[in-house]
C-alpha positions in Angstrom: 2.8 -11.2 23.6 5.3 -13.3 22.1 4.8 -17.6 20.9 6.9 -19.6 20.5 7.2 -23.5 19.6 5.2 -25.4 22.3 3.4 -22.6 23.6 0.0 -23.0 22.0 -1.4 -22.2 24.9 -4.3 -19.9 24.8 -5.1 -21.3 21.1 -8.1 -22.2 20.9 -8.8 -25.7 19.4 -9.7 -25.8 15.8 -8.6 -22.1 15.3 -7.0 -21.3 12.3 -3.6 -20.0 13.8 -3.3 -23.4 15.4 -1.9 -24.3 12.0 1.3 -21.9 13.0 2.3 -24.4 15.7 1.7 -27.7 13.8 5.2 -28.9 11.8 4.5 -29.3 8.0 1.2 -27.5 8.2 0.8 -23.8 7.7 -1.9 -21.6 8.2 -3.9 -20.2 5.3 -3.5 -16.5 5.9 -7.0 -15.9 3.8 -8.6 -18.7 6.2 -7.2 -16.4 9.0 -8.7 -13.5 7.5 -11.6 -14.7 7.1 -12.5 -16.5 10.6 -11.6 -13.0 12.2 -13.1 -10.8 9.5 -9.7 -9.3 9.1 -8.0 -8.1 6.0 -4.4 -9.2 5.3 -1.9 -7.5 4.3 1.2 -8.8 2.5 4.2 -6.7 2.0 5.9 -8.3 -1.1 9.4 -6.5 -1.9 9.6 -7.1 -5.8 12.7 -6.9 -7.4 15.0 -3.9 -7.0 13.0 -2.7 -4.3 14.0 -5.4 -1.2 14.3 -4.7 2.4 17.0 -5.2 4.9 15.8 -8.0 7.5 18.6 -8.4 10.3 21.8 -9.6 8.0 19.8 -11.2 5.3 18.2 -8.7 1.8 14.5 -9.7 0.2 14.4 -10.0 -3.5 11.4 -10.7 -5.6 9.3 -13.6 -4.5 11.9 -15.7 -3.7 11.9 -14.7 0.0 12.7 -16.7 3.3 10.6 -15.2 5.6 7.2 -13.7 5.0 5.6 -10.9 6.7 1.4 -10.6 6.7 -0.5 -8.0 8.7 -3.7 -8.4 10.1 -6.2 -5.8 10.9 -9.7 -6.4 12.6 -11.6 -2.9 12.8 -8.7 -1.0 12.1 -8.0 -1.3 16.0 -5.5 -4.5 16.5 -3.0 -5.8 14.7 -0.5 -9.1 14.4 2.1 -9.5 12.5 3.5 -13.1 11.7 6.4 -13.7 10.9 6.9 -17.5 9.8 10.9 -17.8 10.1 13.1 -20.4 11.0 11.9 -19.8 14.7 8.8 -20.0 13.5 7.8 -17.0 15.6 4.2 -15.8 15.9 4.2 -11.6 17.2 0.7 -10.0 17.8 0.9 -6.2 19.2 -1.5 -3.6 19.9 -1.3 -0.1 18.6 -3.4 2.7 19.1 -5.5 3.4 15.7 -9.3 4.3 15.9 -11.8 3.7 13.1 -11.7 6.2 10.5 -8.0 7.2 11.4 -5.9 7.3 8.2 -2.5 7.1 7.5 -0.8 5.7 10.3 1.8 3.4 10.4 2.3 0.0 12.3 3.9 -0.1 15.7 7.7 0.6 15.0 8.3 -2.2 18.0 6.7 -4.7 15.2 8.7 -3.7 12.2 12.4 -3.7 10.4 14.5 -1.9 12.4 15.7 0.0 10.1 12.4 2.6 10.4 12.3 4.6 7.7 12.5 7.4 10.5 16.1 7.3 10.6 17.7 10.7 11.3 20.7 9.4 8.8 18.0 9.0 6.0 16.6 12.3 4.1 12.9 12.4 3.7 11.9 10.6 0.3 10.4 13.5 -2.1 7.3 12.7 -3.4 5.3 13.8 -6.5 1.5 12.4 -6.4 -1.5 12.2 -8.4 -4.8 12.3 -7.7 -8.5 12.6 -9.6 -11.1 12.3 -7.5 -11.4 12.9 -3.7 -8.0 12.5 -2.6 -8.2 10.1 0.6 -5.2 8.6 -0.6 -3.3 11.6 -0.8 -4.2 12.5 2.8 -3.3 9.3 4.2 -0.2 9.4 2.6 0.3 13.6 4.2 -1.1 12.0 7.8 1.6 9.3 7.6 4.4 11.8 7.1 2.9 13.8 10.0 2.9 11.3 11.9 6.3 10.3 11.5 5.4 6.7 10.4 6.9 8.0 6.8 9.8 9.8 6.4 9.1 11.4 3.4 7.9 15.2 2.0 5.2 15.7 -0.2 6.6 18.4 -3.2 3.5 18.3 -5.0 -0.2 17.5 -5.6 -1.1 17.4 -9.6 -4.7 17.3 -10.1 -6.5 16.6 -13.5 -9.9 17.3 -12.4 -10.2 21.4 -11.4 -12.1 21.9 -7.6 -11.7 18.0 -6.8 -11.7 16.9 -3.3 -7.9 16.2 -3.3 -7.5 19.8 -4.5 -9.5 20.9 -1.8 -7.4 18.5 0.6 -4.1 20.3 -0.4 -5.4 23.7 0.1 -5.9 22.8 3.6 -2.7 21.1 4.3 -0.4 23.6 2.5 0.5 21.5 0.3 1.2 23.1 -3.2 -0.7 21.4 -5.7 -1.3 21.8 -9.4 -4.2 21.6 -12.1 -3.3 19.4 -15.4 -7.1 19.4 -16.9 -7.2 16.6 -19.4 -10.0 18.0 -21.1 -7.7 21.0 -22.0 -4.8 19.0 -22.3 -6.3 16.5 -24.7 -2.8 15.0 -26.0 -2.1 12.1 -23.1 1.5 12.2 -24.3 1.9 16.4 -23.8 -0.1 15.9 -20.5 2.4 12.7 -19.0 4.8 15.7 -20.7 4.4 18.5 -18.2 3.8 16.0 -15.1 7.5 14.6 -15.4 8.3 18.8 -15.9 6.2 19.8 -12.6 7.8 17.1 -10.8 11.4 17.2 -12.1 11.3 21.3 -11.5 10.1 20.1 -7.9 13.4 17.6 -7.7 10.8 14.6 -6.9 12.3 11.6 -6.5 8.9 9.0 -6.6 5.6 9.6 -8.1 2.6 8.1 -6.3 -1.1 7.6 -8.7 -3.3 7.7 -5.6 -6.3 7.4 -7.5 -5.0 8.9 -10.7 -7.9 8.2 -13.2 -6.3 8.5 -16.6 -4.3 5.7 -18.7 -0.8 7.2 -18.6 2.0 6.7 -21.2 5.4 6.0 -21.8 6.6 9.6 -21.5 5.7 9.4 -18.0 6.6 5.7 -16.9 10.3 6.4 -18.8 10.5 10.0 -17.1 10.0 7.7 -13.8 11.1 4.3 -14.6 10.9 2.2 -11.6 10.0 5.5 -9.5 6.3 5.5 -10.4 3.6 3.8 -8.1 -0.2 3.0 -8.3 -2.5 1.7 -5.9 -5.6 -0.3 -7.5 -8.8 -1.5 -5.8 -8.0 -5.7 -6.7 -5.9 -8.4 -6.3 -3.6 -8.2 -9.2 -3.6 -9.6 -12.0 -7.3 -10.1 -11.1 -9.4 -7.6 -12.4 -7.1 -5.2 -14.2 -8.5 -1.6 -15.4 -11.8 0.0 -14.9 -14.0 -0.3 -12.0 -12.3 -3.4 -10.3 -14.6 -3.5 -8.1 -17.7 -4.0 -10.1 -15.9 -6.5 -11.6 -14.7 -8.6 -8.8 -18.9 -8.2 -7.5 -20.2 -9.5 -11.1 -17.6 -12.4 -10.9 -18.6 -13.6 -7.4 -14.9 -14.0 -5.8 -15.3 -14.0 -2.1 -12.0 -12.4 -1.7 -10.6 -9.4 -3.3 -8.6 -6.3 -2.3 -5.9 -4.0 -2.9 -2.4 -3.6 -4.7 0.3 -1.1 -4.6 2.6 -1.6 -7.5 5.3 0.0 -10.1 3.8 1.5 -13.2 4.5 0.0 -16.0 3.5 0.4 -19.7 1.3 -2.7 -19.7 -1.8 -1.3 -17.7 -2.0 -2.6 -13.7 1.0 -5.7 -14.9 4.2 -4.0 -13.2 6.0 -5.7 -10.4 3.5 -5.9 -7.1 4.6 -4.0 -3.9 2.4 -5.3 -1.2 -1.4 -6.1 -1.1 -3.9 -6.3 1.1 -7.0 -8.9 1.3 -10.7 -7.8 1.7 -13.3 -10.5 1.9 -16.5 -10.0 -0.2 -19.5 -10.5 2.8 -22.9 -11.9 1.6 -25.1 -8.3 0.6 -21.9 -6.7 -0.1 -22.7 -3.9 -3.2 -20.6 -1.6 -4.7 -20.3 1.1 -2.3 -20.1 -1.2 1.1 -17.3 -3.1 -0.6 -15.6 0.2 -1.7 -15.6 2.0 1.4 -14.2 -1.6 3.2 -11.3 -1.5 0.5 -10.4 2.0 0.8 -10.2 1.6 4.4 -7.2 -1.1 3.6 -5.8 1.2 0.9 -5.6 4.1 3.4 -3.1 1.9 5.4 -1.6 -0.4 2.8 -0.3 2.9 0.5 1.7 4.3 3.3 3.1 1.7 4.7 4.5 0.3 1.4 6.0 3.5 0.5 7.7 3.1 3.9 8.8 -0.1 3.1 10.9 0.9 -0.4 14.1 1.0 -0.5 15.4 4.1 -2.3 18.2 2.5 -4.9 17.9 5.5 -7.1 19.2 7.4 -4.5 23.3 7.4 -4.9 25.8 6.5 -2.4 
């Protein structure tokens, strides 16, 4: 369905998205979140990586319409768009729980899909440690043609890891850099940027890529290399984010795509999505909750780049 000014109806009274209706008053998107038990995801465009909306080009923060995504159960969706119509859009798709890797309902987003048969499929380089649900959801997302991108390679640092094994099975070729062999983090960051350069990858996604990289790598890929952590940056930067945010007793935290930079988990943010912390939440309920965010916010911001390296 599709609301407009004055037609409220339907709203319930007292519900948070009333505040969309009201002049001068805007909803809180975490209050929204949190009344429906939805995560929200924001898709921020930082600078040198902006999006085409209609005739007008996003920049940075300094942006005159904002886009948040709301997801309840992984099964519905709305995205608001808070414009100068002032425009509220809610749409179903057709996602089931434990689905990864699909993307939003075309009908809801840019039209300029990054399915466009005049675009060639973005080449990607990623890099995983652990069990590689990441990676997949990234693979599912190009299956499903929500991502118009190719996977080149997989480069593991851990030998037999569940990414590994999730390569293997989708043909994928993939790659074994053991950092206990390769001790040197400069020779390892050395021969990812040769793997992927010999591969002619143009971006380089850390899907849960457990190892402090250096400048040979972030320079081999300035502005081309992406991480996904389990917070809100800046909060809770490095090592288990998630045990920190539980000792410091936010009630909200989440996830972050951004580009790589030197400074560890400081580079400009992509897009990020909001979990709320729920009373008994430990360690592995709040993981799995984030991950399930990850698995759609990864994708979808990789959709949302625009490729500037690329010439012409």
């Amino acid at each position: 369905m599709h609301l407009v000014d004055g037609m409220e109806q339907g709203v319930a009274t007292g519900h948070p998205l009333q505040a969309l209706f009201k002049p001068r008053l805007a909803a809180d998107p975490l209050d929204v979140a949190m009344h429906h038990d939805r995560a929200v995801l924001a898709l921020v465009p930082a600078q040198g990586h902006g999006r085409a909306l209609g005739r007008e080009h996003i920049h940075g923060m300094g942006v005159v319409r904002e886009s948040l995504q709301f997801c309840r159960s992984l099964h519905r969706e709305a995205l608001i768009t808070k414009g100068l119509d002032q425009t509220l859009e809610v749409g179903e798709d057709s996602r089931q729980d434990g689905e990864m890797g699909h993307g939003p309902n075309p009908a809801l987003t840019d039209p300029s899909h990054n399915n466009r048969a005049d675009q060639a499929p973005l080449q990607l380089g990623v890099m995983a440690s652990g069990s590689g649900s990441n990676f997949e959801a990234v693979a599912q997302a190009i299956q499903a043609g929500d991502l118009n991108a190719r996977i080149q390679r997989l480069v593991v640092n851990n030998p037999g890891c569940g990414a590994q094994q999730r390569a293997e099975r989708l043909g994928i070729p993939v790659s074994v850099l053991d950092h206990r062999r390769i001790k040197d983090r400069r020779e390892l960051d050395g021969e990812l940027v040769r793997l992927f350069r010999a591969d002619q990858v143009e971006l380089v996604v850390m899907a849960g890529w457990m190892r402090i990289v250096t400048k040979v790598l972030v320079s081999g890929y300035s502005d081309r290399l992406i991480n996904i952590h389990p917070s809100l940056l800046p909060s809770f930067r490095g090592m288990d984010a998630i045990g920190q945010a539980l000792q410091a007793g936010v009630k909200v935290t989440g996830c972050t795509v951004h580009i790589v930079t030197e400074e560890l988990d400081a580079g400009p943010i992509l897009a990020q999505a909001a979990v709320p912390v729920l009373d008994g939440d430990d360690h592995a309920r709040l993981a799995q909750r984030i991950q399930e965010q990850e698995h759609l916010l990864l994708p979808r911001a990789l959709a949302e780049l625009k490729p500037t390296w690329r010439q012409g």
